[in-house]
C-alpha positions in Angstrom: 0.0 0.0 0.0 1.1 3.7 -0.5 0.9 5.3 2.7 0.5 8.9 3.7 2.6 10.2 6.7 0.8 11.3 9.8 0.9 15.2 10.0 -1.5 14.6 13.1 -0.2 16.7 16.2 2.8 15.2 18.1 0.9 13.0 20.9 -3.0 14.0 20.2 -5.3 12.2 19.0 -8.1 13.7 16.4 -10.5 13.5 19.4 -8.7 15.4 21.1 -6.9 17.9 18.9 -8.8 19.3 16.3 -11.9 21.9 16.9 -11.6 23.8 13.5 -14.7 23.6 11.2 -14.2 22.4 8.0 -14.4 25.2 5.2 -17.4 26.1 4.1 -19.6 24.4 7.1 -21.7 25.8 8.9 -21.4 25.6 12.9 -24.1 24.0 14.6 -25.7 25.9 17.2 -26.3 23.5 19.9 -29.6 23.8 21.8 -29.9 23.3 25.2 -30.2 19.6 26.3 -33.6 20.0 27.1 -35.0 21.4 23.7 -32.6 19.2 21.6 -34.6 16.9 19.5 -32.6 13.9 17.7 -32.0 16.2 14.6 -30.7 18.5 16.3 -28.3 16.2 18.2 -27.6 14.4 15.0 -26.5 17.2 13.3 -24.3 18.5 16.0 -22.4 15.0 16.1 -21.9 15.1 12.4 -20.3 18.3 12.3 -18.3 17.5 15.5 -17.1 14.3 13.1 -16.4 16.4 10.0 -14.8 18.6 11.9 -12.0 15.9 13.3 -11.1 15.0 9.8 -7.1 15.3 9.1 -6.3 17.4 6.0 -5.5 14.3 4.1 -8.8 12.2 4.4 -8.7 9.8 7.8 -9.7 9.7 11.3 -7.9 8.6 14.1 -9.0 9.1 17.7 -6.8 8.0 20.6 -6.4 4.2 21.2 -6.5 3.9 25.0 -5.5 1.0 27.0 -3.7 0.6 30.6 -0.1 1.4 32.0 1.7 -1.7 31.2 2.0 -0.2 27.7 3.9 2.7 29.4 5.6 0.3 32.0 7.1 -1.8 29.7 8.3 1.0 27.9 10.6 2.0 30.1 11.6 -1.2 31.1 12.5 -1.5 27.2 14.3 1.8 27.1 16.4 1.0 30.9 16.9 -2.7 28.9 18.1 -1.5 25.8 20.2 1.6 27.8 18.5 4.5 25.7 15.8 5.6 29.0 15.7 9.5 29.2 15.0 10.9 32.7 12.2 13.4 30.8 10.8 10.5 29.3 10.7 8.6 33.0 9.7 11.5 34.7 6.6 12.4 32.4 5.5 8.3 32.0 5.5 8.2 35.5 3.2 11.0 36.1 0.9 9.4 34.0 1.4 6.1 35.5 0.6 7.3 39.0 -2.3 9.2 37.6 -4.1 5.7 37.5 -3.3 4.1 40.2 -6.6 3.2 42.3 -6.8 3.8 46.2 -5.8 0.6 46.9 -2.6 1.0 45.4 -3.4 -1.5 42.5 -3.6 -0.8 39.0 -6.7 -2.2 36.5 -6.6 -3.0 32.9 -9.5 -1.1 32.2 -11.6 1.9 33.4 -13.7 0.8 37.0 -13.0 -2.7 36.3 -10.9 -4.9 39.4 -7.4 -4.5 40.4 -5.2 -6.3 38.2 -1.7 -8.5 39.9 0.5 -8.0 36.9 -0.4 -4.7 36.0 0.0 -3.4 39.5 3.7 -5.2 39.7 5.4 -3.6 36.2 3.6 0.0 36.7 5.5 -0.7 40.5 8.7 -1.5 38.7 8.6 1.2 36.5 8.1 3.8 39.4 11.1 2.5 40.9 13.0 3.3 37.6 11.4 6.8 38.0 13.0 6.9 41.6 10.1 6.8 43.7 10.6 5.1 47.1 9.1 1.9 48.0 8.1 3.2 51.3 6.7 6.4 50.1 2.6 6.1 50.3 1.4 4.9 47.0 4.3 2.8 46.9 4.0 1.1 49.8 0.2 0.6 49.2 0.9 -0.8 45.8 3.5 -3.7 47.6 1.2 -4.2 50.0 -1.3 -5.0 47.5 1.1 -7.5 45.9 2.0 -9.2 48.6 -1.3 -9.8 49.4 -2.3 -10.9 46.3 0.8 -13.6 45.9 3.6 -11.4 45.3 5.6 -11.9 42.2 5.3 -15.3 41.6 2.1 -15.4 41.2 1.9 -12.8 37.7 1.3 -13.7 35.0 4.3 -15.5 32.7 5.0 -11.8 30.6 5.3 -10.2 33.7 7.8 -12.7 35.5 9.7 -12.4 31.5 10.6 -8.6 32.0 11.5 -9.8 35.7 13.8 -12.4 34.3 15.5 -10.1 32.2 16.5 -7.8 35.1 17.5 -10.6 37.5 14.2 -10.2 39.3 13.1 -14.2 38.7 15.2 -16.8 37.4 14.8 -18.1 33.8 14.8 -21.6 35.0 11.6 -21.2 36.4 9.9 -19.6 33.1 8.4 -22.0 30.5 10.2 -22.5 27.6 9.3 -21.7 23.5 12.8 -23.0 22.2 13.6 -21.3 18.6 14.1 -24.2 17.1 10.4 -24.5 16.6 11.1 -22.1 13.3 11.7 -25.2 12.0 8.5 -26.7 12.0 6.3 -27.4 9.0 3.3 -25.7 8.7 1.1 -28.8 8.8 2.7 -29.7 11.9 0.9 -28.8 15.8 2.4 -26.1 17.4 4.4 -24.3 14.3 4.4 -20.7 14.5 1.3 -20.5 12.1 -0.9 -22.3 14.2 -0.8 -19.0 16.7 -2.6 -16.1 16.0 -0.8 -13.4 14.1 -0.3 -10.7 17.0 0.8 -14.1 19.0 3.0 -15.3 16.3 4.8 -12.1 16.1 5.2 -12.0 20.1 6.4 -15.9 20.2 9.0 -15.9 17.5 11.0 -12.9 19.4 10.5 -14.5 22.8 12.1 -17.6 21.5 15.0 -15.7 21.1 15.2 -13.8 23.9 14.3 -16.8 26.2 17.3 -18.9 24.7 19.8 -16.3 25.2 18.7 -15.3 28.9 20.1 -12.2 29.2 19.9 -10.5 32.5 20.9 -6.6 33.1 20.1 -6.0 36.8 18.4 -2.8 38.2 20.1 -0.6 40.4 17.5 -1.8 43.5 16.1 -5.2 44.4 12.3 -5.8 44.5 12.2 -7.8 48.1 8.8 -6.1 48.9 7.1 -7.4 46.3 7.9 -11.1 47.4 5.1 -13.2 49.6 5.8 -14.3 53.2 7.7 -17.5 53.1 5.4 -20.8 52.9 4.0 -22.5 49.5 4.4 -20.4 46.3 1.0 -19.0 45.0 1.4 -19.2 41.2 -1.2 -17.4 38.6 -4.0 -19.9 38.2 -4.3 -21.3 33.9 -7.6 -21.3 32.4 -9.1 -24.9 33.2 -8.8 -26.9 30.6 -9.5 -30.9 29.1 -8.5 -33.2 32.2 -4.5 -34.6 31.3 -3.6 -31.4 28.8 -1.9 -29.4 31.6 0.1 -32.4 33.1 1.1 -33.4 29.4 2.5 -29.7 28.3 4.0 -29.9 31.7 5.3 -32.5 31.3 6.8 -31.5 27.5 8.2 -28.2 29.1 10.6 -29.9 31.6 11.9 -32.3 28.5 12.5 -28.4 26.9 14.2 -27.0 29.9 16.5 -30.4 30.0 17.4 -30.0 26.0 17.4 -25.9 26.9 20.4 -26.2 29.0 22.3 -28.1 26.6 21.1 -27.8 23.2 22.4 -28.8 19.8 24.7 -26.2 19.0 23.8 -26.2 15.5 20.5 -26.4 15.1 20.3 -23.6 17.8 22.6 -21.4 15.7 20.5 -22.2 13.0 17.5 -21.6 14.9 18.5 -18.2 16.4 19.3 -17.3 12.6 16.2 -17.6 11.0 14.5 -16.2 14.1 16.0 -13.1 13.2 15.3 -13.1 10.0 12.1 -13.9 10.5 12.1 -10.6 12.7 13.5 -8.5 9.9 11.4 -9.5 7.1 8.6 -8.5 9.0 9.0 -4.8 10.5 6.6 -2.2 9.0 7.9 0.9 6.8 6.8 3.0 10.3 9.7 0.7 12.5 7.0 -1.3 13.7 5.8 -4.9 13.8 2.1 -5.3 13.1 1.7 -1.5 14.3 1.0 -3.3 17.8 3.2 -2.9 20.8 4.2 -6.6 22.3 6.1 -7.3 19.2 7.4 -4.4 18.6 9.1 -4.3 22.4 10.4 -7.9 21.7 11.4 -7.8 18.8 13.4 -5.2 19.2 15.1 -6.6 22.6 15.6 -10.0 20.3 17.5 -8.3 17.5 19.7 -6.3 20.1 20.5 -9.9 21.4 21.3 -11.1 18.2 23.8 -8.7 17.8 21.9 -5.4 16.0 23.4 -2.7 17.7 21.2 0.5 18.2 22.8 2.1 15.2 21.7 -0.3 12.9 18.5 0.8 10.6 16.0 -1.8 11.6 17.0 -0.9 15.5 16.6 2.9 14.5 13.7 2.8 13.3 12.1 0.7 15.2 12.5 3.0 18.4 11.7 6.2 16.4 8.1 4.7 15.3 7.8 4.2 18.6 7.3 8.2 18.9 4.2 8.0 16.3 2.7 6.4 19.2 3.6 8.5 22.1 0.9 11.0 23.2 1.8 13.8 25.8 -0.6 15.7 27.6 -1.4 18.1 31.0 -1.8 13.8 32.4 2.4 12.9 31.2 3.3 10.6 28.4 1.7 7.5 27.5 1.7 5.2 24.6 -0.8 3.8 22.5 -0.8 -0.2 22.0 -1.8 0.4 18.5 -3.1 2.7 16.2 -6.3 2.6 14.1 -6.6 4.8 11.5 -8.1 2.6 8.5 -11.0 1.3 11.1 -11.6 4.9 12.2 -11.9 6.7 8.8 -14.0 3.9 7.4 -16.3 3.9 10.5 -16.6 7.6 10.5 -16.9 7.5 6.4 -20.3 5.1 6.9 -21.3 7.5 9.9 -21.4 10.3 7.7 -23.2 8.3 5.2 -25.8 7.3 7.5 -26.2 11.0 8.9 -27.3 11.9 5.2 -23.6 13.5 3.9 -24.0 13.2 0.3 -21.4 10.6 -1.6 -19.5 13.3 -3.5 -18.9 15.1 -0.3 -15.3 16.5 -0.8 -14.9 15.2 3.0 -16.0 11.7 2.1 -14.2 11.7 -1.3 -10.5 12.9 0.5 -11.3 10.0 3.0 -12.0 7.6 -0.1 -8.7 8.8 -1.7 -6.5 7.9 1.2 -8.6 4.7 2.5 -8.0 3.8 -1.5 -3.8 4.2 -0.7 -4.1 2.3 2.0 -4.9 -1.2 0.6 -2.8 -3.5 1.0 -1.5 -4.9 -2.6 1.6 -7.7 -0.9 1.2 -11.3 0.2 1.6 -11.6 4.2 1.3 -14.6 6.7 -2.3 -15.3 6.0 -0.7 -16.3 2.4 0.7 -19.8 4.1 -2.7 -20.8 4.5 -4.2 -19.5 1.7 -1.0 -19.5 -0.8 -3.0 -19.0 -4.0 -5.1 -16.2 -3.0 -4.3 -13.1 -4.8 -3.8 -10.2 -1.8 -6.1 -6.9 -1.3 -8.1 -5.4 1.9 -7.1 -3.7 4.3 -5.2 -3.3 7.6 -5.8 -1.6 10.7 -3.2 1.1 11.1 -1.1 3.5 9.0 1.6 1.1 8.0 0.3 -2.5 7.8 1.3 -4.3 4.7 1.8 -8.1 6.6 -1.5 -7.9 8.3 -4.5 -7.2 6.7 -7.7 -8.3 8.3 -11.3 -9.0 6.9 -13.1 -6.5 9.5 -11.1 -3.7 8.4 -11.9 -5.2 4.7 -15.5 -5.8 5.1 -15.8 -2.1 7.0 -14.0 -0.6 3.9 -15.8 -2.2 1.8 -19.0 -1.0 3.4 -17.9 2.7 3.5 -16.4 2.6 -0.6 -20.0 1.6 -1.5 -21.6 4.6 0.1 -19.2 7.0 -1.9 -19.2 8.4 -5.3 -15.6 7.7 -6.0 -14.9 6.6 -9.8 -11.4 4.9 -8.9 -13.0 2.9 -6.1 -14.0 -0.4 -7.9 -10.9 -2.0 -8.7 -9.9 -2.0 -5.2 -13.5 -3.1 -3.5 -13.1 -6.1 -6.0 -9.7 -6.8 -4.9 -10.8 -6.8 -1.6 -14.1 -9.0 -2.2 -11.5 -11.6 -3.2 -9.6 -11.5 -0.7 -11.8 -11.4 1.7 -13.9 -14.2 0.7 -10.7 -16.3 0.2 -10.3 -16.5 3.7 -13.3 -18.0 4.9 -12.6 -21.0 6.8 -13.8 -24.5 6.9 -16.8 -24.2 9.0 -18.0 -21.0 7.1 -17.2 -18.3 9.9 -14.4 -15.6 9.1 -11.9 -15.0 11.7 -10.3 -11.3 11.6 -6.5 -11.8 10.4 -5.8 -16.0 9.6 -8.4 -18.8 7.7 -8.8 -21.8 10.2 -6.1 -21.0 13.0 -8.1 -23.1 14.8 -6.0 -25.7 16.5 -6.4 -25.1 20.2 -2.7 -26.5 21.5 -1.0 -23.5 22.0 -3.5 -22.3 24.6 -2.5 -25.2 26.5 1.2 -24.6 26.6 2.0 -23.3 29.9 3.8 -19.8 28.0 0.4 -18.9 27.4 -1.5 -17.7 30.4 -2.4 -14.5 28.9 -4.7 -13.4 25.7 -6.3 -15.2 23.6 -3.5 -17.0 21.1 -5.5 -18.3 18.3 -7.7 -16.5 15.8 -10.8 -18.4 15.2 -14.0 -17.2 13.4 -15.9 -14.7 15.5 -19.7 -13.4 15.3 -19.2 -10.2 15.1 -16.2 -10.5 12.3 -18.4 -13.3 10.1 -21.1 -10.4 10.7 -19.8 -7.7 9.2 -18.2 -9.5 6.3 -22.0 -10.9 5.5 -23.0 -7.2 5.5 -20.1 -6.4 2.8 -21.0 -8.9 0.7 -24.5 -8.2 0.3 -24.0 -4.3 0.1 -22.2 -5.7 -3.0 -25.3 -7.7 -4.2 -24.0 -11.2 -3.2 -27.1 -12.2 -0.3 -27.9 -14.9 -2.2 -24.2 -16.5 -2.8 -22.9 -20.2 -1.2 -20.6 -17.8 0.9 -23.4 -15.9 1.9 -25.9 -18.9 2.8 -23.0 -20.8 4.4 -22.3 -17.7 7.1 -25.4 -17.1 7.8 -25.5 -20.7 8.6 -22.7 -20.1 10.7 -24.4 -17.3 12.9 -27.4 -19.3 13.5 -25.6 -21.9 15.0 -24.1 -19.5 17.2 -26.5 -17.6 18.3 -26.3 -18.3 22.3 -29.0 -19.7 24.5 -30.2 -16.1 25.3 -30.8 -15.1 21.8 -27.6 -12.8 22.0 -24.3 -13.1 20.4 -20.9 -13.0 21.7 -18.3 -10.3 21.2 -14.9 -11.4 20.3 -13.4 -7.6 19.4 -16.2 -5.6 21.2 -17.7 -5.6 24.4 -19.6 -8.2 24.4 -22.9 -9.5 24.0 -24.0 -6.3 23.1 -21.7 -5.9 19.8 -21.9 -9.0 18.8 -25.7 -9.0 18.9 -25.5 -5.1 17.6 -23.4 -6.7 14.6 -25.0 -9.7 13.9 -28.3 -8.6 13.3 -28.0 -5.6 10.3 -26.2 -8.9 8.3 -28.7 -11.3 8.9 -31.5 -8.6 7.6 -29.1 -8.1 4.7 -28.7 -11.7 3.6 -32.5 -11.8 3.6 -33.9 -13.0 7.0 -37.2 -12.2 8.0 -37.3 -9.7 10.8 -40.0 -11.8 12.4 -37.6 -15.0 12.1 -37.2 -17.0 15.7 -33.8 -16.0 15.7 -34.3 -12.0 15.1 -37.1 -12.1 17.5 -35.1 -13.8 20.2 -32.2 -11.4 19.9 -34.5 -8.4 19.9 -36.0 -9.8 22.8 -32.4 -9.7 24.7 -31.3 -6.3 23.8 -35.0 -4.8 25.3 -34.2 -7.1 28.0 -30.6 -5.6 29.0 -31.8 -1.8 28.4 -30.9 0.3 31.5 -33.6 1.9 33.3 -32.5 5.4 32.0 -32.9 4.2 28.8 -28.9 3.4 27.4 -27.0 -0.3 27.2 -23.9 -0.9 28.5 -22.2 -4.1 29.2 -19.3 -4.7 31.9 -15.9 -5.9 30.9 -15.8 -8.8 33.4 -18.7 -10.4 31.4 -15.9 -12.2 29.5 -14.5 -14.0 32.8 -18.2 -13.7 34.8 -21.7 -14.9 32.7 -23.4 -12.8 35.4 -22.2 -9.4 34.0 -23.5 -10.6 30.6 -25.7 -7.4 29.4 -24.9 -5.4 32.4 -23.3 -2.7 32.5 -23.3 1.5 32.9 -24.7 2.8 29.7 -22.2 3.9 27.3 -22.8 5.8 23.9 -20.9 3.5 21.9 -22.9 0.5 23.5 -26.2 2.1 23.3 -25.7 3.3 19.5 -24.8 -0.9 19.0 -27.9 -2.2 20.4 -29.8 0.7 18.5 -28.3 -0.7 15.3 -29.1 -3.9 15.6 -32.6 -3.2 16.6 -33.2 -0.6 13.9 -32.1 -3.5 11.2 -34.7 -5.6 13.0 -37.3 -2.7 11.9 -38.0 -2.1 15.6 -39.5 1.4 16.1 -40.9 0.9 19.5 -40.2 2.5 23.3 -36.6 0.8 23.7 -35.7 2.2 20.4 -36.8 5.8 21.5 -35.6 4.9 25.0 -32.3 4.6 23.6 -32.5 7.6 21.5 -33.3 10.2 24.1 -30.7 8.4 25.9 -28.0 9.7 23.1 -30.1 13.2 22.9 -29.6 13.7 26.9 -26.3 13.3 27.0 -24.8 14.7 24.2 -21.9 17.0 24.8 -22.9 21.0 23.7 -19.9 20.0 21.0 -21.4 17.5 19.5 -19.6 14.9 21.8 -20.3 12.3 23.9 -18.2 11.5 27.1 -17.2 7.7 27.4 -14.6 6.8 30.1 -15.8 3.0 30.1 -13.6 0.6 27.7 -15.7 -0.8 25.1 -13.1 -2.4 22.6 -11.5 -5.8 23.4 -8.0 -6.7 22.6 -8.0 -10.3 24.2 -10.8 -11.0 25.5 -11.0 -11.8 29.4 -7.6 -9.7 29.6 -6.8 -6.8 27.4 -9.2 -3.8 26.9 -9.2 -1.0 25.0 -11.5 2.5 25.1 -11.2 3.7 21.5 -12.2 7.3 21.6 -13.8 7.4 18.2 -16.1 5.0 19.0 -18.1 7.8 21.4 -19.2 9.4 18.5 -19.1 7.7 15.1 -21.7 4.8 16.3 -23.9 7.4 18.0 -24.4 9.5 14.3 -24.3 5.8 12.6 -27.3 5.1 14.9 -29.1 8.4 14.8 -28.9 8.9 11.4 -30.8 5.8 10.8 -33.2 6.2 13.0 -34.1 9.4 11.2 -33.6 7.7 7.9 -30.9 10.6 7.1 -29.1 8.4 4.9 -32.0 6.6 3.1 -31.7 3.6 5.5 -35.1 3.5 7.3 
């Protein structure tokens, strides 16, 4: 893809940064809460959008997620020798900014104190020279010790320990790099992880073969239990006999791991690193997403890349792209999403009634149009005679492209009047239906990375490391196809098949990349209307049905975090815009026009911002679900004018 350099300001997001007007619009003049009617708040939404436009076409709001992104940073940086006391001193502000009374840190907004998270921010305070028996401090160790101390985080957590003498590397599990060796066909290669695990994994081989350890200038005694028996993180339960066989295969690693063939290691290590390499994006990164990007760049200093070399400088430049400093300090973004924003925000528009040959909507179509991805990637090994096209996530993504972003871009180039658009929607169609798996589900990144083995390694007690189909993914790739007249296609019939048979008991559907039953069910029901389903089908009616059921008494929808870990949190939840403005969508494809509907409406109405905002400090994006969370700061507002333009049919879609 041809891809267009931020000019965005250094550290702001578009939410947060631009309040100019387009040329030639017209302000809206808000009216009070009181007397604003849902045209009104419509149309102060869409010009708020229009106005967060950068010059050359996209959207980008700020990708929010918790401190062990700005934790580990510095831990990189004191690692790698390049940490800058500015740089500690400003990430540290913003670290203590969130700690919580109890001296823990969380992984998302109100939800419970998080071990691991606590621990590194707790490290990474140190770096910044705060005291361990200054007050937060010593409520933060107290909290750890309380909670099992350090051996009981999680296995990245105890990794960054390891690599500063803090915990021994004969007491981490072991991924040894010779496993670059392994077919493709064969269990546990590197293709049978997800593609943000993949990327993670191959590094970590390295890195875990080489044990390097650089110790700080302080020990971490306080965060150690009591003596007695070692509380270790609980793993997910699993089939009966899985965990004492991989424990079983990880002490036959840690006895060929202290002597190993010498050249097949070599060899190993080698094409590790090249691996690496052949992988970084043209903005230093790898996969525009921070674990890789950390590890690989630790791995390649290991293998003997010394910060002067290219791929090192560049990679620790991008990481500035990422950086945002405020009045709060400097944090980091996980991962940028530029591509999902401006295609979001480009259907938004189109719902709200902005005409296709908008010069707003067209500059977005130009630079969505440079951003398709034209090379081969990883997803090729599986599918090695399907021609590339769609889309990626972020700025500079040519390894990665995923069938959400696809199916979303696909969706937003069909509302638009752009004569170049075709070629490249047809590219993408392709591609996109290329990867369909076996059962008939799409999955967002990989076609059937099904095979559940690695999650019962013991490396992986943390985030989800397959990519299977999801609802909400095989949803919005259905929706794509029959915007481009293909409802009655064996692709088609086969997906919808797919969604049918997993629809839960409840009527709703789960929500792999949003939060939770609430997107999947707001996703899932616009594509079954478009394939053709009868709105008064069993399995419309009986997801309609669950989102009246789970409306808040003052009219919104919002759904907690923990429903991911805790069934009795499914549906519950403070109401959130970007939640509300999902359930709206789905019940406004199910040609519901009734009090929830309204309900849900005034809802957006009464708490609109007098800019045209809404306020959203609850996370509703999910990274891995059950234990990463993101709040994308977009999603406050382009849902909300998706939802109330077509309630008021602004767009033509009554």
């Amino acid at each position: 893809m041809t891809t267009t350099a931020s000019t965005e300001p250094a550290g702001e997001s578009a939410e947060e940064s631009a309040t100019a007007v387009r040329p030639g619009a017209v302000p809206f003049a808000a009216a009070p809460a009181g007397d604003r009617t849902p045209a009104d708040a419509l149309a102060a939404a869409r010009d708020r959008l229009l106005s967060l436009q950068s010059p050359e076409g996209w959207w980008k709001g700020e990708l929010q997620t918790n401190v062990t992104m700005d934790a580990e940073d510095l831990l990189l940086r004191e690692f790698l020798g390049v940490r800058s006391a500015h740089d500690t001193r400003e990430a540290a502000r913003w670290i203590r900014s969130q700690q919580r009374p109890d001296g823990s840190w969380a992984t998302f907004h109100g939800g419970p104190a998080d071990l691991s998270t606590t621990v590194e921010a707790y490290v990474a305070l140190r770096l910044a020279g705060d005291a361990p028996d200054a007050a937060h401090m010593a409520r933060a160790s107290a909290f750890v010790r309380a909670d099992g101390g350090i051996p009981a985080t999680r296995v990245f957590t105890r990794f960054w320990l390891a690599l500063f003498g803090q915990w021994s590397w004969d007491d981490l599990p072991v991924l040894p790099p010779e496993m670059m060796f392994l077919p493709s066909w064969f269990p546990l290669n590197i293709y049978d992880w997800g593609c943000w695990a993949r990327q993670t994994i191959v590094p970590l081989t390295v890195v875990g073969a080489l044990r390097p350890v650089r110790p700080l200038p302080f020990d971490l005694d306080e965060l150690r239990p009591a003596p007695g028996p070692a509380r270790r993180r609980s793993r997910r339960p699993g089939r009966p006999g899985w965990e004492e066989a991989f424990l079983a295969l990880d002490k036959l690693l840690h006895v060929y791991d202290r002597r190993p063939l010498r050249g097949p290691r070599r060899a190993a290590l080698r094409r590790a690193g090249e691996w690496i390499v052949a992988r970084q994006e043209a903005d230093g990164s790898w996969g525009g997403i921070q674990p890789p990007w950390v590890y690989s760049l630790i791995a390649l200093h290991l293998l003997g890349y010394g910060l002067d070399h290219p791929v090192m400088r560049r990679g620790l430049a991008g990481l500035e792209r990422f950086t945002i400093r405020d009045e709060k300090g400097r944090r980091l973004e996980a991962c940028q999403s530029p591509v999902w924003d401006t295609v979001l925000a480009m259907t938004a528009l189109a719902d709200a009634g902005v005409p296709g040959d908008d010069p707003a909507l067209l500059r977005a179509a130009d630079w969505v149009l440079r951003e398709e991805v034209r090379g081969p990637g990883d997803w090729s090994v599986r599918r090695p005679d399907l021609p590339p096209g769609g889309w990626a996530f972020e700025f500079d993504n040519d390894v990665y492209p995923d069938t959400d972003d696809t199916a979303e871009a696909i969706l937003a180039l069909d509302r638009v009047g752009h004569p170049d658009a075709g070629p490249a929607v047809e590219r993408g169609l392709r591609w996109m239906t290329g990867m369909v798996s076996k059962d008939g589900g799409f999955a967002a990144f990989d076609a059937d990375n099904t095979r559940t083995l690695p999650e019962k390694l013991p490396f992986c007690d943390f985030g989800a490391v397959i990519d299977p189909p999801s609802a909400d993914v095989t949803a919005h790739v259905v929706e794509a196809l029959c915007a481009r007249g293909m409802a009655r296609t064996p692709i088609v019939k086969r997906a919808v098949v797919w969604l049918l048979k997993h629809q839960e008991e409840d009527g709703s559907w789960f929500g792999r990349w949003g939060a939770n039953h609430v997107y999947g069910t707001g996703g899932v029901l616009p594509a079954l209307i478009a394939a053709g389903v009868r709105p008064e089908k069993p399995a419309v009616r009986r997801a309609v049905d669950w989102l009246e059921r789970h409306q808040n008494p003052d009219g919104g929808w919002g759904e907690d975090l923990r429903s991911y870990r805790d069934a009795s949190w499914i549906g519950r939840g403070a109401s959130t815009p970007s939640q509300t403005a999902w359930a709206l969508l789905g019940l406004l494809a199910a040609g519901e026009r009734g009090p929830a509907v309204r309900r849900g409406v005034d809802w957006l109405v009464r708490n609109q911002r007098d800019d045209g905002g809404w306020d959203e400090d609850f996370f509703t994006g999910t990274g891995f679900p059950g234990d990463f969370y993101i709040n994308y700061h977009l999603y406050r507002l382009v849902f909300p004018v998706s939802a109330l333009g077509r309630y008021l049919g602004a767009g033509g879609r009554r």
